[in-house]
C-alpha positions in Angstrom: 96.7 115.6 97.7 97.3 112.0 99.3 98.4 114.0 102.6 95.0 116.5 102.5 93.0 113.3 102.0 94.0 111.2 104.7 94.2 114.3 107.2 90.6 114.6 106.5 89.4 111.5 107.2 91.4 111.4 110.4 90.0 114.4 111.6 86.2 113.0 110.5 87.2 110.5 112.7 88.3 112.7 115.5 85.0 115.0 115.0 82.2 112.2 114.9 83.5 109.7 117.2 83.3 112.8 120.2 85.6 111.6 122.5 88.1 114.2 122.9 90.8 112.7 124.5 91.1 109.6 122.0 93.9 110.2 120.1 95.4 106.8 118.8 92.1 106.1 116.4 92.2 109.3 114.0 96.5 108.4 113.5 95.7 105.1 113.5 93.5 105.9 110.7 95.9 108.2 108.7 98.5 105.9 108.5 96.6 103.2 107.5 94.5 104.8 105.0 97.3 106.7 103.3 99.6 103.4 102.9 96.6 101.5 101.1 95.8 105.1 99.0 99.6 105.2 98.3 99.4 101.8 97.2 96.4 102.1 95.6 97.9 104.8 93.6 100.8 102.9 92.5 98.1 100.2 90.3 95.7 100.4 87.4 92.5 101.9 88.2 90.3 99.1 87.2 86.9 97.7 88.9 88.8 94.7 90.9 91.2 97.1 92.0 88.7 99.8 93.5 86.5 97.0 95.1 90.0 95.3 96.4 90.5 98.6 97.8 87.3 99.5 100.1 87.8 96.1 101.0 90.9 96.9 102.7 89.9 100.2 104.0 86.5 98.6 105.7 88.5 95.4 106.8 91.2 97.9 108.7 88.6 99.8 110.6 86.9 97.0 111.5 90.0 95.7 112.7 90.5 99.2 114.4 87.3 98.7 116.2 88.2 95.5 117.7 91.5 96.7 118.7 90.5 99.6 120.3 88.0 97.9 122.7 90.4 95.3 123.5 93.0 97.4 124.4 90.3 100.0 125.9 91.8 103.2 123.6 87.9 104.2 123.2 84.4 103.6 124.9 81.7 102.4 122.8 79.8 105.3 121.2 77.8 107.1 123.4 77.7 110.4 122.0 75.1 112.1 120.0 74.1 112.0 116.2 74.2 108.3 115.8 71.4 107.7 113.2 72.1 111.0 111.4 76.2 110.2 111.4 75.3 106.9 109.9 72.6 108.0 107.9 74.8 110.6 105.8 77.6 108.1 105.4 75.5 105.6 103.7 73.9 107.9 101.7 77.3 109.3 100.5 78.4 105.6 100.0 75.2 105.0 97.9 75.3 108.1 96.1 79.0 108.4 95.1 81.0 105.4 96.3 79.0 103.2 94.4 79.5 105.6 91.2 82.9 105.1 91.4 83.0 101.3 91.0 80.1 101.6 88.3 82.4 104.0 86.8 85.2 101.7 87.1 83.4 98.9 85.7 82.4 101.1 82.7 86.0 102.0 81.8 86.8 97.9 82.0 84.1 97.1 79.5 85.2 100.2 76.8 88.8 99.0 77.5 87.8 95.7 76.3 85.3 97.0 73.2 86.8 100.0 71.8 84.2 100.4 69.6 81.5 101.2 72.1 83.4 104.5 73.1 82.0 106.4 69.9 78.3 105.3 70.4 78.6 105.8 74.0 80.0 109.9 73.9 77.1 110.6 71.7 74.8 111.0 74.7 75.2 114.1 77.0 78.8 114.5 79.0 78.3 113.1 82.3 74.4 112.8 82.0 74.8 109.0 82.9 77.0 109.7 85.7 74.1 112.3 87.1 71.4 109.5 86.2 73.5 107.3 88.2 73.7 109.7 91.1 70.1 110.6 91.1 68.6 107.1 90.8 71.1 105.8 94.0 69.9 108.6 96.1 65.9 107.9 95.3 66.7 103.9 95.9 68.3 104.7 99.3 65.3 106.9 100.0 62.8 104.1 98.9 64.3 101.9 101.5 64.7 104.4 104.0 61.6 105.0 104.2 60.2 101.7 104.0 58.7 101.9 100.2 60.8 99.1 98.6 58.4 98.8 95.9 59.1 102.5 94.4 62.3 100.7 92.9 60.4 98.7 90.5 58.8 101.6 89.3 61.8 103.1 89.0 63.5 100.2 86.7 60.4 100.5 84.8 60.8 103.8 84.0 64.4 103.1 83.1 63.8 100.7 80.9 61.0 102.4 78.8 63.5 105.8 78.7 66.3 103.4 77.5 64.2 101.3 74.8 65.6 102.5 71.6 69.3 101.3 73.0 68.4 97.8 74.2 67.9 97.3 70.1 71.6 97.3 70.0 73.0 94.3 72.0 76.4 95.7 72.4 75.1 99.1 74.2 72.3 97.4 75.7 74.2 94.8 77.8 76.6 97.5 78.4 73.8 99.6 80.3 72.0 96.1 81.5 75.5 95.6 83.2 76.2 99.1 84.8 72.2 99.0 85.9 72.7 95.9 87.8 75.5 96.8 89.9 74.2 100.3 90.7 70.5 99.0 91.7 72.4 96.3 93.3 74.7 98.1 95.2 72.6 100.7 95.9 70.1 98.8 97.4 72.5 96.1 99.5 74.4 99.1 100.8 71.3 101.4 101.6 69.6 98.3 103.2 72.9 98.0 105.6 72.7 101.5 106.3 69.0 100.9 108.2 70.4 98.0 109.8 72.9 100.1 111.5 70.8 102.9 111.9 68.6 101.1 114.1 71.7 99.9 116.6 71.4 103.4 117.5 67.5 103.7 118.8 67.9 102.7 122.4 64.5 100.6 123.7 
């Protein structure tokens, strides 16, 4: 699994940076990503640990980047699909990266109150997780397309649909939390995204 994994992303690499004859980024790429998976694999899955993680994946490519300039492996993209290559990795990043540290964040706070778990699973199986999902991808959208303001209306909404639980102080600073780093995230990551969206429109 760790092997398929890091093979893929090598050969993403390989596809989307479209210089053929580069070779040294995409192994560059599968070594270092499958020796911080494989020791990523070897600790607790816990929110530090995932956030330490990406960390240290976005760090090395960065690193990568500068490297590969200096030591002129690669030209600085010129190819096309900028904007929609950056676009779909964001929103993938919104969408599901962030879930996975709200998930992570989650597990942390049952870890530590047990006796949320019960009150918790009486809700639909993974109907937060698709909540999650769905309200990342209409934030990213918001700021995509220059409506900002939608996401009020879309904490609004929330917090009307999620009134009867914010009587219970345990559950409701359990959802307050998870809320805040999605909307958060979401929105910090999704506002990046444009940023480097636009280094892509040539005047």
């Amino acid at each position: 699994m760790l092997l398929g994994h890091v093979v893929l992303h090598g050969a993403l690499v390989y596809a989307l940076l479209q210089q053929w004859c580069v070779w040294h980024l995409p192994v560059a790429v599968v070594l270092l990503h499958g020796g911080i998976d494989y020791l990523k694999c070897r600790c607790r899955v816990s929110a530090h640990a995932f956030a330490w993680d990406q960390a240290a994946h976005v760090g090395l490519l960065a690193l990568l980047a500068v490297i590969s300039f200096r030591l002129e492996w690669c030209a600085p993209f010129s190819a096309h699909g900028w904007q929609w290559i950056v676009g779909l990795g964001g929103f993938v990043m919104v969408v599901w990266g962030v879930g996975y540290f709200v998930g992570a964040v989650a597990n942390t706070l049952i870890e530590a109150n047990p006796h949320l778990k019960d009150t918790i699973k009486a809700g639909l199986k993974n109907g937060g997780m698709q909540i999650g999902r769905l309200e990342r991808a209409l934030i990213f959208a918001f700021i995509l397309v220059g409506e900002p303001t939608g996401i009020g209306f879309l904490v609004a909404a929330k917090s009307i649909l999620r009134f009867e639980e914010a009587k219970k102080q345990p559950v409701a600073e359990y959802v307050l939390i998870g809320t805040l780093w999605s909307f958060g995230l979401a929105m910090s990551l999704a506002w990046l995204t444009q940023k480097a969206m636009a280094l892509g429109i040539t005047p």
